[in-house]
N, C-alpha and C positions, 0 to 999 in steps of 0.2 A: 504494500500500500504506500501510497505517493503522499507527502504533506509536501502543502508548499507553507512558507514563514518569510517575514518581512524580516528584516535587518536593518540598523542604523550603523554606519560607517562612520566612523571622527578616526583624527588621525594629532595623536600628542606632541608635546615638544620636544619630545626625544625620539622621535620618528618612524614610531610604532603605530601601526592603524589596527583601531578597536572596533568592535561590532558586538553588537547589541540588541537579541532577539526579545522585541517586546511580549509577545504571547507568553513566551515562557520564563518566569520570573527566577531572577540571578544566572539566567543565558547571557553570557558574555564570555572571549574571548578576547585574544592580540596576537597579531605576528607584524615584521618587519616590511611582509610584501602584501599588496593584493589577494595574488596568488592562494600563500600558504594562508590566510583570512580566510579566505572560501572555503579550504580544505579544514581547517581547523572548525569553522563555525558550524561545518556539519556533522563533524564528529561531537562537538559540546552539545548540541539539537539532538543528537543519538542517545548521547550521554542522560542528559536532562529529562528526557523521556522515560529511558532505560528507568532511574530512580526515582522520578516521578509513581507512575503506575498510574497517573490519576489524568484524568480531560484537560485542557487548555483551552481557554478563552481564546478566542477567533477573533480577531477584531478586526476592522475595514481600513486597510492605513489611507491617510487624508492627505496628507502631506507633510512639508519643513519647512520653516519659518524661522527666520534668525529674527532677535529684538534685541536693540540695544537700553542698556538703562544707564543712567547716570548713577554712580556709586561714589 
């Protein structure tokens, strides 16, 4: 069986890009490339399920939106 899962992609000051599946809660990884992101993020989604045992919330992604605030 096929799931498909959204991701958010940031990439830190130290030049690592993270991903971040919202459905499933504390899904996240990091690697150095693209690449290994992809590969990693679906083994932590294997992972995450694997221990889970339990359903995930589905949600509709909408979009991203940057705001700035004055601080």
């Amino acid at each position: 069986m096929s799931r498909t899962f959204d991701m958010i992609i940031e990439k830190d000051s130290d030049g690592f890009y993270i991903s971040t599946v919202p459905a499933l809660q504390g899904c996240h990884t990091q690697a150095k490339s693209l690449d290994e992101l992809l590969v990693r993020t679906k083994e932590v989604i294997e992972l995450c399920l694997e221990v889970e045992k339990t359903s995930y919330e589905v949600k509709e992604f909408i979009g991203m939106q940057r705001l700035t605030v004055s601080v």
